[in-house]
C-alpha positions in Angstrom: 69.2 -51.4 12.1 66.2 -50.5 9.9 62.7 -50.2 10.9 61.3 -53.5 8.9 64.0 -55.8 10.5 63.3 -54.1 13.9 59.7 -54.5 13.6 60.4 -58.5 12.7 62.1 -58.9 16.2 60.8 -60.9 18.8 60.6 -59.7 22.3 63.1 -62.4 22.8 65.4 -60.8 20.7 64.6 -57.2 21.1 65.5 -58.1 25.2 68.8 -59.0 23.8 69.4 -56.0 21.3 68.3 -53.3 23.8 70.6 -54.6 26.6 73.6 -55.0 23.9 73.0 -51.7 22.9 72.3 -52.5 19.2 69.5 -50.4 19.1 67.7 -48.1 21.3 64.1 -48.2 23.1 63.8 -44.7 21.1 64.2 -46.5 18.0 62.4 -49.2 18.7 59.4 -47.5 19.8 59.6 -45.1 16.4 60.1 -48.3 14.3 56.5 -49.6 15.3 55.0 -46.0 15.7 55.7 -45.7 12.0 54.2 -49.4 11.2 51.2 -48.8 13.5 50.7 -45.8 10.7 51.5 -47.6 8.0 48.9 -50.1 8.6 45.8 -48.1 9.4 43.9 -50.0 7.0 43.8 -53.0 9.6 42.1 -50.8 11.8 44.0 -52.5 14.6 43.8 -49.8 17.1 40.8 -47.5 18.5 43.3 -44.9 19.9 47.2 -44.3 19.1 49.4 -43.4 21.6 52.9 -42.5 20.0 53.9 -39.4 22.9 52.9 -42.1 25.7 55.2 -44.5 23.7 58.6 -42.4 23.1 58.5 -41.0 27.0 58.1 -44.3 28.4 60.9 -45.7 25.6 63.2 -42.8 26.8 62.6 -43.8 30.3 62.9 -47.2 29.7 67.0 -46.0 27.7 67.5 -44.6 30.7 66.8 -47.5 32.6 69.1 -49.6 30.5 72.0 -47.2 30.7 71.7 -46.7 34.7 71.7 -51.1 34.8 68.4 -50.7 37.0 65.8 -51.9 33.8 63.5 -54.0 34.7 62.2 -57.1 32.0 60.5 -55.5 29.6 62.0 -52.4 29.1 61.4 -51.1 25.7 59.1 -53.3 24.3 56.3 -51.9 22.2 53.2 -53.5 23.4 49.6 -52.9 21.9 46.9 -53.1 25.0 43.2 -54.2 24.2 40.6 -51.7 24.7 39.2 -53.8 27.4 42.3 -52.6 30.2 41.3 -49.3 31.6 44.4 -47.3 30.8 44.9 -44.4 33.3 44.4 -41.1 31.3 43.7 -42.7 27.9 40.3 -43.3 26.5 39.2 -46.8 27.1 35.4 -47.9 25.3 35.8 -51.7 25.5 35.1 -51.0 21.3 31.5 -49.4 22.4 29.9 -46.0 22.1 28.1 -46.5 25.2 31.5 -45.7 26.7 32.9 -43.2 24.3 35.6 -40.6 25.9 36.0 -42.4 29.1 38.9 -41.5 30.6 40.0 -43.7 33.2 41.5 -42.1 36.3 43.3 -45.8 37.2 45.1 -48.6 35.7 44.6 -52.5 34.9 46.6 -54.4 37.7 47.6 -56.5 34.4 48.9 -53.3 31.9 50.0 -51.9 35.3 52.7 -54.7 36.1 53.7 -54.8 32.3 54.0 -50.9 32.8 56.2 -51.4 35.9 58.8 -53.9 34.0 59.3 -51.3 31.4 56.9 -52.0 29.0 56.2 -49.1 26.2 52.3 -48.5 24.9 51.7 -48.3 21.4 48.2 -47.5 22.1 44.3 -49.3 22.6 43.8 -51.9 20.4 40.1 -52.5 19.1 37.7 -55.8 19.6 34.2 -57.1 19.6 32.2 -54.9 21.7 32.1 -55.6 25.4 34.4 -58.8 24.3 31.3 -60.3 22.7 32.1 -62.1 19.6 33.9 -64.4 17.2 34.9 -62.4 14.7 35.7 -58.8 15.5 33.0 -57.8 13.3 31.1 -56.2 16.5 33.2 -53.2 17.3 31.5 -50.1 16.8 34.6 -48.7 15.5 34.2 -50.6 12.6 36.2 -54.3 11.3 39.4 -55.4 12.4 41.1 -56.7 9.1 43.2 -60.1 9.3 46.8 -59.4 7.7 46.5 -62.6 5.7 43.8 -62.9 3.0 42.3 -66.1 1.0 43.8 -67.4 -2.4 41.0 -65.0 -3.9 42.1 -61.9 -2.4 39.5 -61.7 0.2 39.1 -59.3 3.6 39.3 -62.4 6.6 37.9 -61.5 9.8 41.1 -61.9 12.7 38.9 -63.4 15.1 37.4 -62.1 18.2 37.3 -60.5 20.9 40.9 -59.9 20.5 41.0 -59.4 17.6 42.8 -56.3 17.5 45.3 -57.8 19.3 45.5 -60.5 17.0 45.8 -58.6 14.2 48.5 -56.1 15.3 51.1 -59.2 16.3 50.3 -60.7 13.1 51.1 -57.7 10.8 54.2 -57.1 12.9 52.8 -53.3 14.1 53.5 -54.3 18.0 55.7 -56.9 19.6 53.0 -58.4 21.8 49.7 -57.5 22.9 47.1 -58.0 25.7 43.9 -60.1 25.1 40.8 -61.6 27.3 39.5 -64.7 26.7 36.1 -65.1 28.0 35.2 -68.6 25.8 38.2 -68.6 23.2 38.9 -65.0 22.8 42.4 -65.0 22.8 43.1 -68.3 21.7 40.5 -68.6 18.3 42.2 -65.1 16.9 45.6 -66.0 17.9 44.6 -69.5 15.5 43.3 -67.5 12.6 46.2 -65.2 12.5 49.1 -67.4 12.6 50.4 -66.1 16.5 50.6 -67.5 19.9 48.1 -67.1 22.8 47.5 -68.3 25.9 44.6 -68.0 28.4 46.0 -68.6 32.2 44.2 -69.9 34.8 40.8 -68.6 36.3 42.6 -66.1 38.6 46.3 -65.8 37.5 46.0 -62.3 36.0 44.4 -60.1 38.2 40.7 -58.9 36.4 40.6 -55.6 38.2 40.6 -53.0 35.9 39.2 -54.9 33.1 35.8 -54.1 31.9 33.4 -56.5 32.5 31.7 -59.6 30.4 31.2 -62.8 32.1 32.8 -62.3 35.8 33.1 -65.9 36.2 35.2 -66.7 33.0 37.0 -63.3 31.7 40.8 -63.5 32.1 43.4 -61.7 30.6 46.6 -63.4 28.9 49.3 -62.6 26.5 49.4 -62.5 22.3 53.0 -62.8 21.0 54.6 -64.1 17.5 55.7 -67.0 19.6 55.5 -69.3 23.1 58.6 -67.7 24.6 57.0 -64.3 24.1 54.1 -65.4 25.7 56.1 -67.0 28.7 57.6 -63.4 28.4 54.6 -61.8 28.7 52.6 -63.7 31.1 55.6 -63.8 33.9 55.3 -59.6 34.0 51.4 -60.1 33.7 50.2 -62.8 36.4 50.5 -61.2 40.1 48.2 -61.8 43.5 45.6 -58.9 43.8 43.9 -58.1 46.5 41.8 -55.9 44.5 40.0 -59.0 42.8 38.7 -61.2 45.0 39.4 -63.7 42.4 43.1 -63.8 42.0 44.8 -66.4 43.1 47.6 -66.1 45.6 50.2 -68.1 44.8 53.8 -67.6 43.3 54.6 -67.0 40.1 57.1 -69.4 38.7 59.3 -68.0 35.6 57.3 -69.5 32.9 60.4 -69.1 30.4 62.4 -71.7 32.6 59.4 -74.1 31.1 60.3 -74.2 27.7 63.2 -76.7 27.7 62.6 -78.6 24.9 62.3 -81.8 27.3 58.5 -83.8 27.1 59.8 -87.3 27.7 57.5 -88.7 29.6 54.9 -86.4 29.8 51.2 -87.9 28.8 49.2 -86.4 26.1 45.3 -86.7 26.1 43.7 -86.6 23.1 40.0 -86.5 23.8 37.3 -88.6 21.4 34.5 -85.9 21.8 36.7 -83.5 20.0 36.3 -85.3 16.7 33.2 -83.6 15.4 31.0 -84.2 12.9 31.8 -82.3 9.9 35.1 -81.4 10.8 37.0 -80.2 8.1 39.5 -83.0 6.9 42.7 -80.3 6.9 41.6 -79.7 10.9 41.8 -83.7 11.7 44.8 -83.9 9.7 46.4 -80.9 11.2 45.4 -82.7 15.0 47.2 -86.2 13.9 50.2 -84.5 12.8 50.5 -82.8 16.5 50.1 -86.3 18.1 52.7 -87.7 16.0 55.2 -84.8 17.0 54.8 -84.9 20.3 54.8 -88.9 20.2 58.6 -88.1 18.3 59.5 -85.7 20.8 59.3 -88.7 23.9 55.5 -87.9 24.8 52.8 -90.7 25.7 49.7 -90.6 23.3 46.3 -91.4 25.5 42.7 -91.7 25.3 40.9 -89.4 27.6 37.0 -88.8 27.8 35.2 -85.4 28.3 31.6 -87.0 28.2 29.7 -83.6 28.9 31.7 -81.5 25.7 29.2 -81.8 24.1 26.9 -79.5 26.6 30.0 -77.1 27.1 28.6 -74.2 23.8 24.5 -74.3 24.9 25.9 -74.0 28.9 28.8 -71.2 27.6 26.1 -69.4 25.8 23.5 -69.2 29.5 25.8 -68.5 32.1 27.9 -65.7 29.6 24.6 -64.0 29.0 23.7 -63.9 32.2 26.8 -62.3 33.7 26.9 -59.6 30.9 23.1 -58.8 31.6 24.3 -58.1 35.1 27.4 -56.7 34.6 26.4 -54.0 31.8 23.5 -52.9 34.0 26.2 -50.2 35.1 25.8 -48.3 31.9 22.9 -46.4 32.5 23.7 -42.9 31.0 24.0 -41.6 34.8 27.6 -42.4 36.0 29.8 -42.1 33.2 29.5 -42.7 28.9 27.0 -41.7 27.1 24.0 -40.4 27.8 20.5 -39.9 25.6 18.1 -37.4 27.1 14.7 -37.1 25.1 13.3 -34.1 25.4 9.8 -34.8 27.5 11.2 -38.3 28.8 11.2 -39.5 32.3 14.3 -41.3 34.1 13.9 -44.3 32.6 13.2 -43.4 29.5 16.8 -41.9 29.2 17.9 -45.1 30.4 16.5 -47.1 27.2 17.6 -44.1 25.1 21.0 -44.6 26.7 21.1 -48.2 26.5 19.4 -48.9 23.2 22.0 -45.7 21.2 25.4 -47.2 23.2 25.2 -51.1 23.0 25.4 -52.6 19.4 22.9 -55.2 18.1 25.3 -58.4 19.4 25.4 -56.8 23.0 21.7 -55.7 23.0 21.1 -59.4 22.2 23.3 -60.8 24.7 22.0 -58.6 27.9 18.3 -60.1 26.3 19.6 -63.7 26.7 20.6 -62.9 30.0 17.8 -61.1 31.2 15.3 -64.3 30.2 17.3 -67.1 31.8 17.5 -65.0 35.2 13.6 -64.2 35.4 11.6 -65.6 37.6 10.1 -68.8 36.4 13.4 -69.4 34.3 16.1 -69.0 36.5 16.2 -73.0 37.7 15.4 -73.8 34.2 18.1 -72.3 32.7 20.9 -70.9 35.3 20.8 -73.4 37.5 20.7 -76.1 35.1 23.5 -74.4 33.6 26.1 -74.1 36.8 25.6 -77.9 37.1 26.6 -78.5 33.8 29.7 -76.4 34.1 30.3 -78.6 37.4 30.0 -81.6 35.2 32.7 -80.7 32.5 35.2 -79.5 34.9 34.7 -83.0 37.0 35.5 -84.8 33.9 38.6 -82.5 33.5 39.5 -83.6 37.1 39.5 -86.6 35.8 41.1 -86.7 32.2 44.1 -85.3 34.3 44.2 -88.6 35.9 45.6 -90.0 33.4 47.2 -87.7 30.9 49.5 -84.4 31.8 48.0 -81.8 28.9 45.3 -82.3 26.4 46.0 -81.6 22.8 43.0 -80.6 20.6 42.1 -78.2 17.2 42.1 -74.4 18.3 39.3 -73.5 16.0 37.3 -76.0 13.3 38.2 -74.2 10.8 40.4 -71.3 9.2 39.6 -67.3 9.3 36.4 -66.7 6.7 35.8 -63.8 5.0 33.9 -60.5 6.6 30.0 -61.0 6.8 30.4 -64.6 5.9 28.6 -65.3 9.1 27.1 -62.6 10.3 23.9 -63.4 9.8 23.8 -66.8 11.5 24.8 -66.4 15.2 24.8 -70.5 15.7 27.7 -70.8 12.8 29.4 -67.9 14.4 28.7 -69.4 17.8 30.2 -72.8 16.5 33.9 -71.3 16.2 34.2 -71.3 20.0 33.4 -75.2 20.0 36.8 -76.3 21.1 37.8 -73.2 23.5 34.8 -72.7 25.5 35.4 -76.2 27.8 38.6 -75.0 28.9 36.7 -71.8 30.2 33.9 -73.2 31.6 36.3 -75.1 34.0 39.0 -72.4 34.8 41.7 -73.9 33.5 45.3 -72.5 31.4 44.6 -73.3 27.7 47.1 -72.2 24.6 47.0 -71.6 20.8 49.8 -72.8 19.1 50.9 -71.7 15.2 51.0 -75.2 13.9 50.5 -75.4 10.1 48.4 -73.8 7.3 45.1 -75.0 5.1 45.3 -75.6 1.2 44.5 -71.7 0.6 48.1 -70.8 3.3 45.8 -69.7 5.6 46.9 -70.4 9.2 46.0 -72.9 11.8 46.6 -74.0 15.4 46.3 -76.5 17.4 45.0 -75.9 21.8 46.7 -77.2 24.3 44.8 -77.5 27.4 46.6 -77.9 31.1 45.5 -78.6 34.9 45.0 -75.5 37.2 47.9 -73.6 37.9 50.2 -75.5 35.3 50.7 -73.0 32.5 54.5 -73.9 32.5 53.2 -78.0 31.1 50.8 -75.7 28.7 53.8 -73.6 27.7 56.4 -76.4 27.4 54.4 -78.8 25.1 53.1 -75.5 23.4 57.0 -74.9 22.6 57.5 -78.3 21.0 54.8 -78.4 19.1 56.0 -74.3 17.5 59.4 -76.4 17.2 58.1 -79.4 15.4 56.1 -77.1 13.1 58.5 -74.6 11.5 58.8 -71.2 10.2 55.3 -70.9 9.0 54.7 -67.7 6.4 54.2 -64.7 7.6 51.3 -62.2 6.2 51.9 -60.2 3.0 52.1 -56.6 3.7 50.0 -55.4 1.4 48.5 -52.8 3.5 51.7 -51.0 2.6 50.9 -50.9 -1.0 47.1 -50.4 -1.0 
């Protein structure tokens, strides 16, 4: 088999080859290793890791042939920059952290290494997982493989980006994300892939460099929902290493996908319809409802009064967490540090801090900072938590009477690079319909569901009750289902 139809595989199907024996894990890993070259020009990845790959696809052949492999043995995999990979530089995208070397592993890239899983390398993102577009990586843009009808560079999204990008062009089988307020969900949207964001706790967060303790998670990026369900049963475990993660048993999420919603109730909530919403978005929407109404589902009405707080809360209680957490990075531990000549301690600290952390970050850990002072703290933090206690209350009680909610991913399309650079509340804005989901903990999933006038992709977020992603996953199938083969990026990076 050649290296292009390889590469198309999904993990689905390159489970099946490996164990027929029509291809090797070899193969497979040089297939990708070539198209992770070949598409440079994405600048998908921060570091490459083509020796780690091949020894752990000859180990995973070995596997195979002894009958002792475990799932994912073989499959390339691309892992955000955010996992601490044990021996391999991990920067989170930021030079405050340049040539760290981790001496431990992720829980999360850990289990996928355990099941077999081969590493293509450190995919790059917004720095510290702070923003919408990928346009904050100090490594420079993440390209979108699609462009507009006018030829235009698209941004992939953010924070995963990277990760986006890389499923998208076809350069890994799957990849690892974090979704903070959206971040795996709004780039899976604008690049045409699959994402989902498990519940608060399902995926283990040690190892993960730090944002917003009480909203990062880590989830799968795939082509499609089986790949996900793939992904996510290697990826969720109990840790006692995170006092976060949940300890409860992981059901095989691929058992989900049967096809079968008869029955189930879909809420469709009125505070999603926004002002301004782009009419292709509200169309997109009412075509979901109407497949799943086909498909044996229940169409109802639900109310999430407080959505409309859910972006101004997001943007206090992220801030504050990052101030806290990036307090570590101090030029005295580990990263970078920027000694002026006659300076005292701390003035190697603001050296430190104010070289390493990009504009976005700086801004960020400045946000955070003011609404924990003194004098601001109830204002702001406070007022904030109670909020976030609101919208997951009216969650609680939208699940009364519905099974899954079905919403837009994103309010619009991937723009072009810089288009909103300069205006943080626009940029803000694209998190609109993924931050509630966040806020309150919950599993929430992108879903390739159709394309805008220009072709450029869109998807539609499904959002479940705690601890249900296999609801999230099995709706999330239908809709794939009901929506087609949708195109695929151009290559044109392999002609530029």
């Amino acid at each position: 088999m050649n290296d292009s139809l390889l590469t198309d595989l999904s993990i689905a199907d390159m489970q099946t080859g490996l164990r027929a024996r029509q291809f090797t894990a070899v193969e497979l890993a040089k297939a990708h290793i070539k198209a992770v070259a070949d598409a440079r020009v994405l600048n998908a990845f921060i570091v490459e890791t083509p020796d780690i790959a091949l020894a752990q696809a000859k180990a995973a052949d070995e596997a195979l042939a002894a009958g002792t492999a475990r799932p994912l043995a073989g499959i390339p995999l691309g892992i955000k920059d955010l996992f601490c990979t044990k021996g391999v530089q991990t920067t989170a995208a930021s030079k405050i952290l340049e040539g760290f070397v981790p001496q431990y592993e992720a829980t999360v890239s850990a289990n996928l290494f355990r099941d077999g899983a081969v590493m293509l390398g450190k995919l790059n993102m917004d720095q510290f997982a702070m923003g919408s577009s990928n346009e904050t990586s100090a490594y420079g843009n993440v390209l979108n493989p699609f462009r507009n009808s006018e030829g235009k560079a698209l941004v992939p999204g953010g924070s995963s980006g990277g990760s986006a990008a890389a499923v998208a062009a076809g350069i890994v089988a799957g990849a690892t994300g974090t979704d903070t307020g959206g971040s795996i969900r709004q780039p899976a949207a604008f690049t045409g892939i699959a994402g989902i964001k498990p519940t608060y706790g399902r995926c283990s967060r040690w190892g993960i460099v730090a944002f917003a303790s009480s909203l990062d998670q880590a989830g799968p990026m795939a082509r499609d929902v089986r790949d996900c369900a793939i992904l996510l049963n290697s990826m969720c475990s109990y840790d006692e290493k995170d006092s976060t993660s949940i300890n409860q048993p992981v059901p095989d999420y691929t058992a989900a996908l049967t096809g079968d919603i008869r029955g189930l109730r879909i809420g469709i909530p009125r505070e999603y319809r926004v002002d301004g919403m782009p009419v292709e978005i509200d169309a997109l929407w009412q075509k979901g409802i109407d497949w799943l109404s086909a498909a044996g589902a229940t169409i109802v009405d639900v109310s999430l009064p407080h959505t409309k707080y859910a972006l101004p809360t997001y943007y206090i209680v992220a801030p504050a967490e990052c101030s806290s957490n990036l307090a570590r990075y101090d030029g005295v531990r580990y990263g970078l540090r920027v000694s002026p000549k006659h300076g005292s301690l701390s003035d190697m600290y603001e050296a430190t801090r104010a070289t390493g952390f990009g504009k976005e970050v700086r801004k960020r850990i400045m946000i955070g900072t003011y609404v924990l002072s003194a004098g601001y703290y109830d204002a702001y933090y406070i007022k904030a938590q109670k909020v976030r206690a609101l919208i997951a209350q009216d969650f609680d009680r939208a699940f009364e009477h519905c099974d899954v909610i079905l919403t837009p991913t994103a309010p619009s399309a991937a723009f072009p690079l810089g288009a909103k650079s300069a205006d943080p509340i626009a940029m803000y804005l694209n998190d609109v319909f993924t931050v509630p989901a966040s806020l309150a903990g919950l599993p929430a999933m992108s879903v390739p569901a159709g394309v805008d006038s220009g072709g450029l992709p869109l998807g539609l977020h499904l959002i479940g009750k705690a601890l249900d992603e296999e609801t999230v996953l099995k709706v999330g199938h239908v809709v794939e289902q009901a929506a087609g083969r949708l195109a695929k990026p151009l290559k044109w990076w392999l002609h530029s």
